[in-house]
Backbone as JSON Lines, residues from 0, in Angstrom:
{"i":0,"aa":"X","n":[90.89,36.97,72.66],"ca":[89.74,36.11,72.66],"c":[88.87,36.49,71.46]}
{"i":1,"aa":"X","n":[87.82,35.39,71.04],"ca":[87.06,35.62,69.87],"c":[86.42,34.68,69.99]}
{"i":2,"aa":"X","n":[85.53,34.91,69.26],"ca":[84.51,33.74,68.62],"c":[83.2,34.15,67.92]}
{"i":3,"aa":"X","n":[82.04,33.56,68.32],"ca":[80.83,34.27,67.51],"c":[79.65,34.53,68.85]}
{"i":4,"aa":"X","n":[78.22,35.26,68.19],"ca":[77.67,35.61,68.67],"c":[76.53,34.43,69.42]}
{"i":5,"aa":"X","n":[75.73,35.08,70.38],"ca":[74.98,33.91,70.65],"c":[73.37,34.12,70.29]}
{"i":6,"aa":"X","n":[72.47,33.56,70.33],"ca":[71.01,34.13,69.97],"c":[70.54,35.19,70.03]}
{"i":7,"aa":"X","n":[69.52,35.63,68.99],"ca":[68.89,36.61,69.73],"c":[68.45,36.47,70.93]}
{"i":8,"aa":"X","n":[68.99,37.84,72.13],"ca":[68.35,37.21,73.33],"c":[68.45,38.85,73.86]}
{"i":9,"aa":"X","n":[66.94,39.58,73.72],"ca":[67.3,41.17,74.08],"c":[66.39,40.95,75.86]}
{"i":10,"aa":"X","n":[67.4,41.63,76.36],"ca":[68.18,42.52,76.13],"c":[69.91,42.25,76.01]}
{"i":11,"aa":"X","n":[70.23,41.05,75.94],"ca":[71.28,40.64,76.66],"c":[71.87,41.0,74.85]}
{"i":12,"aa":"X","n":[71.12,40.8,73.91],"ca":[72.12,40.71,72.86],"c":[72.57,41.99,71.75]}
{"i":13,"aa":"X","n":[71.59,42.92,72.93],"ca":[71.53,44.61,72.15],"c":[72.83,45.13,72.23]}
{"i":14,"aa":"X","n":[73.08,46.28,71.89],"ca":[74.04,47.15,71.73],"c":[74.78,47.36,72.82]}
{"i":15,"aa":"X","n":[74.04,48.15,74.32],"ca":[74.72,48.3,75.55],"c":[75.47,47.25,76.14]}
{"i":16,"aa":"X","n":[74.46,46.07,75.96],"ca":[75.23,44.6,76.9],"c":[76.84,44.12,75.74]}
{"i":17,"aa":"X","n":[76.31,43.74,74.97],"ca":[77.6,43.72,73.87],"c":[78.7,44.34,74.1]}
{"i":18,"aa":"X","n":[78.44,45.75,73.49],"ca":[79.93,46.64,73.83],"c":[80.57,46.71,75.27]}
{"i":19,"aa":"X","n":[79.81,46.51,76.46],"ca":[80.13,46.28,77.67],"c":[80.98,44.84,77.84]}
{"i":20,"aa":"X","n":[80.53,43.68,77.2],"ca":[80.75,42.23,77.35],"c":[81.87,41.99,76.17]}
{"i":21,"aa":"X","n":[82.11,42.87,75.12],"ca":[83.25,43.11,74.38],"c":[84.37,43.12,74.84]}
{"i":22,"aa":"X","n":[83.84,44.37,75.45],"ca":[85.11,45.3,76.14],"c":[85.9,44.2,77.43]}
{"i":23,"aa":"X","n":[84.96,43.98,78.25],"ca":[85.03,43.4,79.23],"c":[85.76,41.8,79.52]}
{"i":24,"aa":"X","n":[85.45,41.05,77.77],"ca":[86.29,39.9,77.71],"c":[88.0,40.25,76.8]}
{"i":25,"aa":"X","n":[87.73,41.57,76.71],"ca":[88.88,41.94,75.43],"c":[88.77,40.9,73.76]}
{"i":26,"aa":"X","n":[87.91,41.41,73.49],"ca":[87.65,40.46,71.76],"c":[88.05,40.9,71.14]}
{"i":27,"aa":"X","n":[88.98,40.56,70.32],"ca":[89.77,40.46,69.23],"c":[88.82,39.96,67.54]}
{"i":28,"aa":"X","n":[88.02,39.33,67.51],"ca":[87.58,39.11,66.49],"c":[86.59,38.58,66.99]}
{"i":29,"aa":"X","n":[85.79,38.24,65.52],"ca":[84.21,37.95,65.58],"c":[83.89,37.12,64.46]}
{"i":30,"aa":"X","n":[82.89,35.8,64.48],"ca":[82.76,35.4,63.46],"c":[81.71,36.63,62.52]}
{"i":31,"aa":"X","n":[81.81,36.89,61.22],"ca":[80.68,37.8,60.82],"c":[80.12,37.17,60.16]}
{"i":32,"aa":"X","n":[80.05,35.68,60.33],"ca":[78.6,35.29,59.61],"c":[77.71,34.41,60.62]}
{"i":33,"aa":"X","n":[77.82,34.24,62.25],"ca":[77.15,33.79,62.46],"c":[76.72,35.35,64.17]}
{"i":34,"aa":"X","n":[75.84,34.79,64.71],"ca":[74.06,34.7,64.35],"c":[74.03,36.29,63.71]}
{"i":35,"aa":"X","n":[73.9,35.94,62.31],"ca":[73.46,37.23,61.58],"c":[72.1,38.28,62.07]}
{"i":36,"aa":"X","n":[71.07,37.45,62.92],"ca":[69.78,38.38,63.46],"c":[70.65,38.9,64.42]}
{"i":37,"aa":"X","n":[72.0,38.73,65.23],"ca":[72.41,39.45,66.12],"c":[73.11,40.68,65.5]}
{"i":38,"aa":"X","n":[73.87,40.19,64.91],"ca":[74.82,41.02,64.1],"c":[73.86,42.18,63.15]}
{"i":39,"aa":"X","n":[72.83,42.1,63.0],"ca":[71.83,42.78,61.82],"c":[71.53,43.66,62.95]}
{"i":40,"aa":"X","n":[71.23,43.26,64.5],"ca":[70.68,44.32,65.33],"c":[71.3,45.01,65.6]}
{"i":41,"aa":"X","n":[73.08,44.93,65.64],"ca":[74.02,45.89,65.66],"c":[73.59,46.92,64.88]}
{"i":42,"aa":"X","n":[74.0,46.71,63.9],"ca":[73.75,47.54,62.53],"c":[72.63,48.41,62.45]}
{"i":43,"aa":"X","n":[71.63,47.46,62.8],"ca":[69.66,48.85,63.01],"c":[70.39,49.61,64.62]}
{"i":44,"aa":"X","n":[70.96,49.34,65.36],"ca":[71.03,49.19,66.92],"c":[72.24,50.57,66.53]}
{"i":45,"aa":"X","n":[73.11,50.65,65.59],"ca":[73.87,51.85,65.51],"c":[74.82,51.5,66.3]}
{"i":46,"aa":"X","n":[75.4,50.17,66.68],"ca":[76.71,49.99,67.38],"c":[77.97,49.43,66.6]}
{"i":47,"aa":"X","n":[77.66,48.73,65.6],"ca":[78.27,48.07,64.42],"c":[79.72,48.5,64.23]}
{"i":48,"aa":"X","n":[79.47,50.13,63.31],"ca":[80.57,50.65,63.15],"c":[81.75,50.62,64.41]}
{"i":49,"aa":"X","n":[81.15,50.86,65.53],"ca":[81.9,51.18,66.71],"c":[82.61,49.79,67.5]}
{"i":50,"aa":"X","n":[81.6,48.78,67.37],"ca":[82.87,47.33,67.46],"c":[83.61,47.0,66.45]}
{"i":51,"aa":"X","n":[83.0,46.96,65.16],"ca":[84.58,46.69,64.4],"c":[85.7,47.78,64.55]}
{"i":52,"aa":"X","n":[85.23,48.49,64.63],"ca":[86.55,49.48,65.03],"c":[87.25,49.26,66.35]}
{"i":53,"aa":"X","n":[86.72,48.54,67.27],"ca":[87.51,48.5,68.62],"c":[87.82,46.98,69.04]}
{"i":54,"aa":"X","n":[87.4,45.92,67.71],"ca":[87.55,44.81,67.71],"c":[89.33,44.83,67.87]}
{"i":55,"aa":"X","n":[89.85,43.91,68.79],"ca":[91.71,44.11,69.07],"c":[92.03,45.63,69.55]}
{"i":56,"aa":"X","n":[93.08,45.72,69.08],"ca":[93.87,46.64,69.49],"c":[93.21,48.4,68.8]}
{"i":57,"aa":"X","n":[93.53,49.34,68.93],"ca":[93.48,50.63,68.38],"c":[94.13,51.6,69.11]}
{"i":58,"aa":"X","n":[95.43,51.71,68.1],"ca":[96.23,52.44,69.48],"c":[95.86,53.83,68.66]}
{"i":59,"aa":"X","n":[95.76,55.32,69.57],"ca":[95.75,56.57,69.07],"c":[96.76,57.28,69.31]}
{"i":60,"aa":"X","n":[97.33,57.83,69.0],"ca":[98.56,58.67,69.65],"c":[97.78,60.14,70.16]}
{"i":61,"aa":"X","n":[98.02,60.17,71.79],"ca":[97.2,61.44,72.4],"c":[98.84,62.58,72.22]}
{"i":62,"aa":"X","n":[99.77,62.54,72.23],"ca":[100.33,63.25,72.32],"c":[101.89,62.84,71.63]}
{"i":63,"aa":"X","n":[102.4,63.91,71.02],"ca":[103.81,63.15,70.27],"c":[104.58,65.04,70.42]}
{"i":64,"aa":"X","n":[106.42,64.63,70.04],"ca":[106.88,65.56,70.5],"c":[108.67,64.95,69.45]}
{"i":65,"aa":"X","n":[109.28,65.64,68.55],"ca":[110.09,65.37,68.28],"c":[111.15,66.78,68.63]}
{"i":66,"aa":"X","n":[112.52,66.55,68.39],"ca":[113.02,67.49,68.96],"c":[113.73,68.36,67.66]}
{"i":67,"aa":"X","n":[113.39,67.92,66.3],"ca":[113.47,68.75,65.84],"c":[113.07,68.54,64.19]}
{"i":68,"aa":"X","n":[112.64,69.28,63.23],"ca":[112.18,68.95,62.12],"c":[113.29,68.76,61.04]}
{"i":69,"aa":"X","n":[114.2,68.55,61.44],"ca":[115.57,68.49,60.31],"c":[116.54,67.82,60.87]}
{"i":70,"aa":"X","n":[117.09,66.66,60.42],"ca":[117.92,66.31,60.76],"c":[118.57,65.16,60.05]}
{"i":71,"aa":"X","n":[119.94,65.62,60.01],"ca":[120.71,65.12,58.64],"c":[120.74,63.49,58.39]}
{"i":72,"aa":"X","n":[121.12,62.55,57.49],"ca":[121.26,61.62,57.5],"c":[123.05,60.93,58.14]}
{"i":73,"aa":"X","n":[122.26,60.19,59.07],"ca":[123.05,59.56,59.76],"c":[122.76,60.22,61.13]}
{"i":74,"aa":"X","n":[122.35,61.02,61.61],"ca":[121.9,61.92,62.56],"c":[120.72,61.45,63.77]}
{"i":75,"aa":"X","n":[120.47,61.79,64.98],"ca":[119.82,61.12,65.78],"c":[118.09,62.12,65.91]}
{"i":76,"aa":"X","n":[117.41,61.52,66.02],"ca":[116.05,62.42,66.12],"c":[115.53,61.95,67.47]}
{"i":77,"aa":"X","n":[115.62,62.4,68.73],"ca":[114.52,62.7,70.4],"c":[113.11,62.64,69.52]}
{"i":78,"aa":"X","n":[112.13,61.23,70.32],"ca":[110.92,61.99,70.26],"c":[110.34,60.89,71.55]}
{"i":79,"aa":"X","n":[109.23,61.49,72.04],"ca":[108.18,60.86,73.07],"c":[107.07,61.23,71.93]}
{"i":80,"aa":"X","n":[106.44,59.87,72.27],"ca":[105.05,59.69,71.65],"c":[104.14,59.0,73.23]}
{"i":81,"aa":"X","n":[103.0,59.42,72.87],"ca":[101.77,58.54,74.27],"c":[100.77,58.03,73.5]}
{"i":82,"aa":"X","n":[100.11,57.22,73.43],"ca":[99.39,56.83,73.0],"c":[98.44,55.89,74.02]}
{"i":83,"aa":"X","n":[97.35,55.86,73.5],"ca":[96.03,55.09,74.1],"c":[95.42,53.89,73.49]}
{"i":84,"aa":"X","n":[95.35,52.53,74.13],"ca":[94.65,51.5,73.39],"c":[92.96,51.92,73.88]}
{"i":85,"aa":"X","n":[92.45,52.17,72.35],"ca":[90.81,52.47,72.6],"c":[90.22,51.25,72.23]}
{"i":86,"aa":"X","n":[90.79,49.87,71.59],"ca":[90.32,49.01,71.79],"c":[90.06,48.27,72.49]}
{"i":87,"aa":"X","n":[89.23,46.78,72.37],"ca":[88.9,45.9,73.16],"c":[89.8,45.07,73.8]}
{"i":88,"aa":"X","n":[91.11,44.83,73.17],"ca":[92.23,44.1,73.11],"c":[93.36,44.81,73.38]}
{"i":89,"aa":"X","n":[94.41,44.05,73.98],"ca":[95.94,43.89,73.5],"c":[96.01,43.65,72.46]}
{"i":90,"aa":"X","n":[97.54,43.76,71.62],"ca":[98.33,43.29,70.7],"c":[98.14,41.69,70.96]}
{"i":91,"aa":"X","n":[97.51,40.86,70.3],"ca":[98.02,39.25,70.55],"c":[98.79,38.78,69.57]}
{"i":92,"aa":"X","n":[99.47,39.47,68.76],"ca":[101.19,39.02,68.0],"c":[101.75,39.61,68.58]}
{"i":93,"aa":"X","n":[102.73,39.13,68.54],"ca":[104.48,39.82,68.82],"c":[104.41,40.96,68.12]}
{"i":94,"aa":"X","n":[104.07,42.04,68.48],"ca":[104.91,43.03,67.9],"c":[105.98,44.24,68.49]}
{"i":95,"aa":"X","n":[106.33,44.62,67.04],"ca":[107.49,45.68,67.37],"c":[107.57,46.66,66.95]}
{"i":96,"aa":"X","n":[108.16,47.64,68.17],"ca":[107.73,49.29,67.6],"c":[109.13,49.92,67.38]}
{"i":97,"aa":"X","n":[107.74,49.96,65.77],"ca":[109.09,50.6,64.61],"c":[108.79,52.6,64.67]}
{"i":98,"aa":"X","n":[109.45,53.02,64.03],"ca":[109.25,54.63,63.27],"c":[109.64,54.2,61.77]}
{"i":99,"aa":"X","n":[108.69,54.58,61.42],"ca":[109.05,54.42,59.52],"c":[109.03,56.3,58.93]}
{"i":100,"aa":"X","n":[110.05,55.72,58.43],"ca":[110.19,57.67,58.05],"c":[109.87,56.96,56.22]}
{"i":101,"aa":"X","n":[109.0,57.84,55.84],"ca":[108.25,57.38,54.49],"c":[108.35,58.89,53.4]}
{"i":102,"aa":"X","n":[109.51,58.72,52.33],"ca":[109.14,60.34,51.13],"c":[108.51,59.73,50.17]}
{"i":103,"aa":"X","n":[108.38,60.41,49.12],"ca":[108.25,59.87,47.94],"c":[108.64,58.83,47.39]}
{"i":104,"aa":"X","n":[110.39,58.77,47.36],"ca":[110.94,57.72,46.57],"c":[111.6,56.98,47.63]}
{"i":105,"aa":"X","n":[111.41,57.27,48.76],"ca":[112.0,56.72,49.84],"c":[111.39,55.94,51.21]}
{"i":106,"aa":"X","n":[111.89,55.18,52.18],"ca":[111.56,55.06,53.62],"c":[112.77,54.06,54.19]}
{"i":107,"aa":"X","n":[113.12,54.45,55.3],"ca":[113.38,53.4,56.31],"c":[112.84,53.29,57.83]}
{"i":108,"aa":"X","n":[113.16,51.85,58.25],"ca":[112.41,52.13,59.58],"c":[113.82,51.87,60.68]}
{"i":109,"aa":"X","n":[113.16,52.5,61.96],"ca":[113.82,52.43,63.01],"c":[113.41,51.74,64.3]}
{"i":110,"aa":"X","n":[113.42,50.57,64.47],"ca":[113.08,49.81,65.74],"c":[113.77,50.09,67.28]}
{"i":111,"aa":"X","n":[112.88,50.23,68.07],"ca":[113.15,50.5,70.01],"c":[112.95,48.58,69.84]}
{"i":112,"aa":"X","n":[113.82,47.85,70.44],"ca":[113.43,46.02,70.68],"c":[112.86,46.43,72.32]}
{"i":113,"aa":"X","n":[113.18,47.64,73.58],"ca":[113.04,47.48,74.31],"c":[111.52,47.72,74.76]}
{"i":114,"aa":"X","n":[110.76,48.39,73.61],"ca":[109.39,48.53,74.0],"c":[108.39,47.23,73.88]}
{"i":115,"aa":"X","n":[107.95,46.54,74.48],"ca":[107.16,45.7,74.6],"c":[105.63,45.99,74.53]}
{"i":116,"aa":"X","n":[104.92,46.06,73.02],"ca":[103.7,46.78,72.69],"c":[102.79,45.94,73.24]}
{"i":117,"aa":"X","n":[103.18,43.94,73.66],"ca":[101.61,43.57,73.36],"c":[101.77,43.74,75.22]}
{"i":118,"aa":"X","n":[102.19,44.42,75.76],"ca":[101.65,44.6,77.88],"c":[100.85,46.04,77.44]}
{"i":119,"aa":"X","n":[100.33,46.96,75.72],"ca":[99.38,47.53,76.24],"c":[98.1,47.32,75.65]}
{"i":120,"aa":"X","n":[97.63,47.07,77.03],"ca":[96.18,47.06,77.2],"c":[95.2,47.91,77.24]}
{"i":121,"aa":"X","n":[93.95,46.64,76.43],"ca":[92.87,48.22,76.26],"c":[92.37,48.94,77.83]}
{"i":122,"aa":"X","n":[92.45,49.99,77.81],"ca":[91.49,50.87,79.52],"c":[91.09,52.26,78.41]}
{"i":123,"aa":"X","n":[89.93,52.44,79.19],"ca":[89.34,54.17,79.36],"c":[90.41,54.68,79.99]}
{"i":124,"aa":"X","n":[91.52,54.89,80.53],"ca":[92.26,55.77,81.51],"c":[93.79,55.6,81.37]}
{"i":125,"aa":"X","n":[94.29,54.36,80.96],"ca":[95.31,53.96,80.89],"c":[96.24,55.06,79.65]}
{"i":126,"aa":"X","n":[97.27,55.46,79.58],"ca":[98.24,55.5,78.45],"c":[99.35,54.5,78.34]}
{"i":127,"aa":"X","n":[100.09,54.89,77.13],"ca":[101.54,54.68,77.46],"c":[102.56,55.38,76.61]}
{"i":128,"aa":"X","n":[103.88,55.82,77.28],"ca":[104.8,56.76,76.91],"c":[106.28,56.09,76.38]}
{"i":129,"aa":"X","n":[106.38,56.55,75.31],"ca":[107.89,55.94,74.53],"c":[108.53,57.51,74.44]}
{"i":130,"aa":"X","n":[109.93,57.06,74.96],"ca":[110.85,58.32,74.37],"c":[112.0,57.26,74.19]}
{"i":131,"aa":"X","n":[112.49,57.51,73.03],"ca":[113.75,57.3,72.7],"c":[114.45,58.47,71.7]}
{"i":132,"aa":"X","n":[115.5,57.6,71.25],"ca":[116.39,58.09,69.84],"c":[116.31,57.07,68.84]}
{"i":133,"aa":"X","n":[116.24,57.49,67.74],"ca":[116.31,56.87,66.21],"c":[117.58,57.86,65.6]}
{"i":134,"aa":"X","n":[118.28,56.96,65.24],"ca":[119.17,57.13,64.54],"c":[119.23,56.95,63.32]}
{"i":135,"aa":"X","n":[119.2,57.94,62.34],"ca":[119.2,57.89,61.07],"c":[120.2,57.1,60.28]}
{"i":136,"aa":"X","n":[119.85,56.14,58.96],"ca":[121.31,55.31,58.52],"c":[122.16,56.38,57.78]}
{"i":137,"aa":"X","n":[122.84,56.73,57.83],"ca":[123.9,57.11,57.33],"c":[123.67,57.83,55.64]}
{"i":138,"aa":"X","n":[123.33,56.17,54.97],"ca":[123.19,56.47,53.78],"c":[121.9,56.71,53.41]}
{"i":139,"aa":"X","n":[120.78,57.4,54.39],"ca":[119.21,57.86,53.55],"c":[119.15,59.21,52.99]}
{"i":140,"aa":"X","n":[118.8,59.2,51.88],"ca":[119.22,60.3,51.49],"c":[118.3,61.36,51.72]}
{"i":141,"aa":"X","n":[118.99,62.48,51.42],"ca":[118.38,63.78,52.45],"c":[116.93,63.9,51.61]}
{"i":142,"aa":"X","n":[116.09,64.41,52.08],"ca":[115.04,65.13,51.67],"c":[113.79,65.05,52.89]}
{"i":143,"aa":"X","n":[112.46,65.06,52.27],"ca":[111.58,65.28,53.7],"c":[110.58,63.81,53.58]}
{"i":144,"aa":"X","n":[110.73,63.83,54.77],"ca":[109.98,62.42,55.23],"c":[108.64,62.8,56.46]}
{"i":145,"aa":"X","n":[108.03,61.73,56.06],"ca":[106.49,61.57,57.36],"c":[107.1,60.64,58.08]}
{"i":146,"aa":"X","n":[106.72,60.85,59.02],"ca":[107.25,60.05,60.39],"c":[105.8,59.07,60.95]}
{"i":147,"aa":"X","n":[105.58,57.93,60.66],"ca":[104.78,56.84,60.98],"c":[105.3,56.07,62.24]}
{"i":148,"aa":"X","n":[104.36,55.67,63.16],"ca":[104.46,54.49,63.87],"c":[104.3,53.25,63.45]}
{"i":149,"aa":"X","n":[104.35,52.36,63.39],"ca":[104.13,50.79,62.51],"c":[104.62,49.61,63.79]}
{"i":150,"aa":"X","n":[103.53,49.51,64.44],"ca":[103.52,48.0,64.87],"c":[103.73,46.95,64.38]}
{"i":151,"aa":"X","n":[104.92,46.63,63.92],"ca":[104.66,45.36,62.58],"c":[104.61,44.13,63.78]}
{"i":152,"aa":"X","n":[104.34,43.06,62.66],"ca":[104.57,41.84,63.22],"c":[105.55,41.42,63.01]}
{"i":153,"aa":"X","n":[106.28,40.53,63.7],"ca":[107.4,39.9,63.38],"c":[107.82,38.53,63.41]}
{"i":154,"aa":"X","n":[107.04,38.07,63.09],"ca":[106.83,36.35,63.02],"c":[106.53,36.5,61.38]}
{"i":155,"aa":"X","n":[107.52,35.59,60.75],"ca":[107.27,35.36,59.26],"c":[105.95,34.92,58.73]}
{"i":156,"aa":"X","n":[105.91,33.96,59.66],"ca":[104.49,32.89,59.54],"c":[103.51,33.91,59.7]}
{"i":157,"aa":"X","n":[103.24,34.62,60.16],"ca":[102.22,35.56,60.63],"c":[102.23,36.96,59.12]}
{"i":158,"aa":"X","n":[103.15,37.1,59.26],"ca":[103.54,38.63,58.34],"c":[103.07,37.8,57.03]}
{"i":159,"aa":"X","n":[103.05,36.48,56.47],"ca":[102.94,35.86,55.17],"c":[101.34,36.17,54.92]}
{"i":160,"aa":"X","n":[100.61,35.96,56.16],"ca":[99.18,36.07,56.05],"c":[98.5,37.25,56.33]}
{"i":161,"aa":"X","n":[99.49,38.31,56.93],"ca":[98.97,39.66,56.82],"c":[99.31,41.1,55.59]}
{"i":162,"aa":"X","n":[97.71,41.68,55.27],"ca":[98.8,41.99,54.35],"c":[99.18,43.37,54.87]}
{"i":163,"aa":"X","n":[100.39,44.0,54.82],"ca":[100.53,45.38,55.6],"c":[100.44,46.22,54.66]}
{"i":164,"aa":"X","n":[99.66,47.49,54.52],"ca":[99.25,48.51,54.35],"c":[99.62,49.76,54.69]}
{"i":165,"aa":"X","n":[99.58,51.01,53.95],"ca":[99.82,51.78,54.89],"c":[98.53,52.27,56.14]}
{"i":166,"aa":"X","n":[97.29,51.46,55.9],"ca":[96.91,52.14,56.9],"c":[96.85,51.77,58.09]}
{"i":167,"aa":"X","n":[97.98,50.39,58.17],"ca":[98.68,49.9,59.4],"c":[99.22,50.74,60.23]}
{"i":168,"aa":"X","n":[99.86,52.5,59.59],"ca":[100.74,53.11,60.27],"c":[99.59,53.88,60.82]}
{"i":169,"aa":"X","n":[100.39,54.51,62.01],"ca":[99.93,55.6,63.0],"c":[100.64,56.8,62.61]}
{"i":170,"aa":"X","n":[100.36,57.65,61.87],"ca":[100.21,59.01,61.7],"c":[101.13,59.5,62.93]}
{"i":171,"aa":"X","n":[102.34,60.17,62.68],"ca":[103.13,60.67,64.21],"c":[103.63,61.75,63.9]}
């Protein structure tokens, strides 16, 4: 869900009621140019930073676990990751959870199709736990890699208008 703000109307349009009524409809986006006297009270109000950041999804990883720091190409790597949506939102694209192993001159990624990212939802309490295997291709060549999470999207139409970044990835 999304849309824009409504009048100034305090207390209803301060900081507490907002992030409560955020959270509470799951918002995904915001117009940021309309009612700017609302949006300006964020900002004096010190809540600002803290909804765009929880505007959609924000997944954190509370806990990750691989089974081992070496492992050859073509070779299988165990890991459980948990992670927490601290945002306002679900995923509302399709997405799919990749592992992108990223060196210098290198990366490939490794997709689970069986994890279904957009059933997690934002909660204070909620997690959720992935363990699989990634199997290394054969032909990546040896050296040392960072191990990223990457929710990509996977709708063309969608991926054309987003641009991906690395600071799309989750640090794992």
């Amino acid at each position: 869900m999304g849309g824009e703000t409504c009048a100034v109307n305090a207390p209803r349009s301060t900081c507490p009621t907002a992030k409560d009524e955020l959270a509470k409809f799951h918002y995904s986006y915001l117009n940021q140019d309309y009612n700017l006297g609302v949006l300006n009270s964020w900002t004096t109000g010190d809540c600002m930073d803290e909804i765009k950041s929880r505007l959609g999804y924000q997944m954190v990883v509370t806990s990750k676990q691989v089974t081992s720091s070496t492992v050859a190409p073509g070779g299988d790597l165990s890991y459980t990751v948990t992670l927490k949506n601290q945002g306002y939102a679900r995923p509302i694209y399709d997405r799919k959870f990749r592992l992108k192993f990223i060196s210098d001159s290198q990366e490939c990624t490794v997709e689970d199709p069986s994890v279904d990212v957009n059933k997690w939802y934002a909660s204070a309490t909620d997690t959720y736990t992935v363990s699989g295997v990634a199997s290394l291709p054969a032909d990546i060549p040896a050296g040392s890699y960072n191990v990223y999470l990457d929710l990509a999207v996977s709708h063309a139409c969608i991926i054309s208008s987003i641009r991906c970044t690395a600071s799309h990835l989750i640090s794992f």
